[in-house]
N, C-alpha and C positions, 0 to 999 in steps of 0.2 A: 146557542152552543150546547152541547151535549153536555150529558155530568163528569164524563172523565175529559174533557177537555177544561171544563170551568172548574172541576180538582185541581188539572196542573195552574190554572189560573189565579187561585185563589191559598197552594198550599190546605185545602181541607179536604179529605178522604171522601168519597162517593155516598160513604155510609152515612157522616154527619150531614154531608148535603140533604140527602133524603130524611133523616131526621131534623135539620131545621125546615123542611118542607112540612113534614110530619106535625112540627109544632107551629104552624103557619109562619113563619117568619120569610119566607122565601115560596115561591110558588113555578111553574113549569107548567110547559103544553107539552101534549102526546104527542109522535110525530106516527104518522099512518103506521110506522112499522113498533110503536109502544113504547118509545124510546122516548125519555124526558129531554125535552127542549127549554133552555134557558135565555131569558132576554140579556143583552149585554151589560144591562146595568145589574143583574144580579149579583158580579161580581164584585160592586163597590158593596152592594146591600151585604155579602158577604164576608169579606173585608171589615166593615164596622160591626159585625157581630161576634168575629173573633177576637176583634181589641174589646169589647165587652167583658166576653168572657175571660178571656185573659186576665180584665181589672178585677176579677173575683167575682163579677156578675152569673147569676143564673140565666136557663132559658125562661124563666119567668120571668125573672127583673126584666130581660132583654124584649119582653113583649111591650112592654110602657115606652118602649125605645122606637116604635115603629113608624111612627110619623115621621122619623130623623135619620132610617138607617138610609134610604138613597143619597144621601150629600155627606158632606164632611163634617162626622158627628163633633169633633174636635176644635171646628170651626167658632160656634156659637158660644153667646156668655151659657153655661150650666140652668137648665131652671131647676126652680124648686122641687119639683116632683123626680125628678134627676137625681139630685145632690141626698133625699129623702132615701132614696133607694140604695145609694152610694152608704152614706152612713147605715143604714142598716144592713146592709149586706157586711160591712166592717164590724157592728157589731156583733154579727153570725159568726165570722171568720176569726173575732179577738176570743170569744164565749171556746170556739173548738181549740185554739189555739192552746188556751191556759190547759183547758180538760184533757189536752195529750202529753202538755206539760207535767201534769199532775202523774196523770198515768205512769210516765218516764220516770218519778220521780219515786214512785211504790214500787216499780216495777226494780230499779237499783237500789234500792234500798230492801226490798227483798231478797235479791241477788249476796247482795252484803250479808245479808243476814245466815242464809245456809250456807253461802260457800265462800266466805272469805277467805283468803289467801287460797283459795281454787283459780289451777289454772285454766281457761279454754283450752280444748281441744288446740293441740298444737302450737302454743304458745306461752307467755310468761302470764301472770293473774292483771284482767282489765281494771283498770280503776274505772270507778261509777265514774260516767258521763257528768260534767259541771252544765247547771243549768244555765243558758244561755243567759244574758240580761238584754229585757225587754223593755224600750221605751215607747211601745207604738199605743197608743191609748185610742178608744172613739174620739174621733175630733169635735169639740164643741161646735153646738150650735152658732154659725155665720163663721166658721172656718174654712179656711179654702179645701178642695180636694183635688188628687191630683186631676192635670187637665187629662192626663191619657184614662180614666177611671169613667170621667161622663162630661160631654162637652155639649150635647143635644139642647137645641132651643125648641125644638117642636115637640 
């Protein structure tokens, strides 16, 4: 299949196609006239690298994943080297999470400071945003993760 047919196939843009090519994860023949040709199974290979990403995975994490992307990565018990990457990548995503927290938190409370009882452009004065409450922690070690996040046995 051509790349804009395995796009509508797959829900992923022409562009990402060619950059997970780019990053080996996916591969294509020339066809005489230069035109990338796709095996059919590219589009399952394709398929489980966007529920990857989607779990918060990287195109790196997503390379440890390559033995597993042609079948049903969701299928298998998670292995170790799996669930390794899972929690690190969580503790990537918990580490940014608080640091924009924070930022939000200077950022209104500096607001507060010069223009209290200022109103926005066009409106009544915003009260500082309340910060959210967070119960999402790194999961200890031998805790489940979710099955949509890494399900790969290979």
């Amino acid at each position: 299949m051509l790349i804009g047919e395995l796009a509508l196939a797959t829900g992923a843009s022409p562009r990402a196609l060619r950059h997970y090519e780019q990053a080996g994860l996916i591969s294509s023949e020339r066809a005489p006239n230069g035109y990338r040709v796709y095996g059919e199974r590219t589009a399952v290979r394709v398929g489980n690298i966007r529920r990857l990403l989607a779990a918060g995975l990287t195109l790196d994490d997503v390379q440890a994943f390559l033995p597993c992307l042609d079948g049903d990565v969701t299928a298998g018990p998670p292995s170790a080297g799996a669930l390794r990457i899972a929690r690190e990548r969580l503790a990537v995503l918990e580490r940014r999470i608080a640091a924009q927290g924070e930022a939000r938190d200077r950022l209104a409370a500096a607001l507060d400071e010069v223009g209290a009882g200022l109103a926005p452009e066009g409106g009544p004065p915003a009260p500082a945003p309340a910060a959210p409450e967070r119960s999402r922690t790194a999961p200890a070690a031998g805790t489940a993760v979710p099955a949509a996040a890494v399900r790969p046995s290979g």
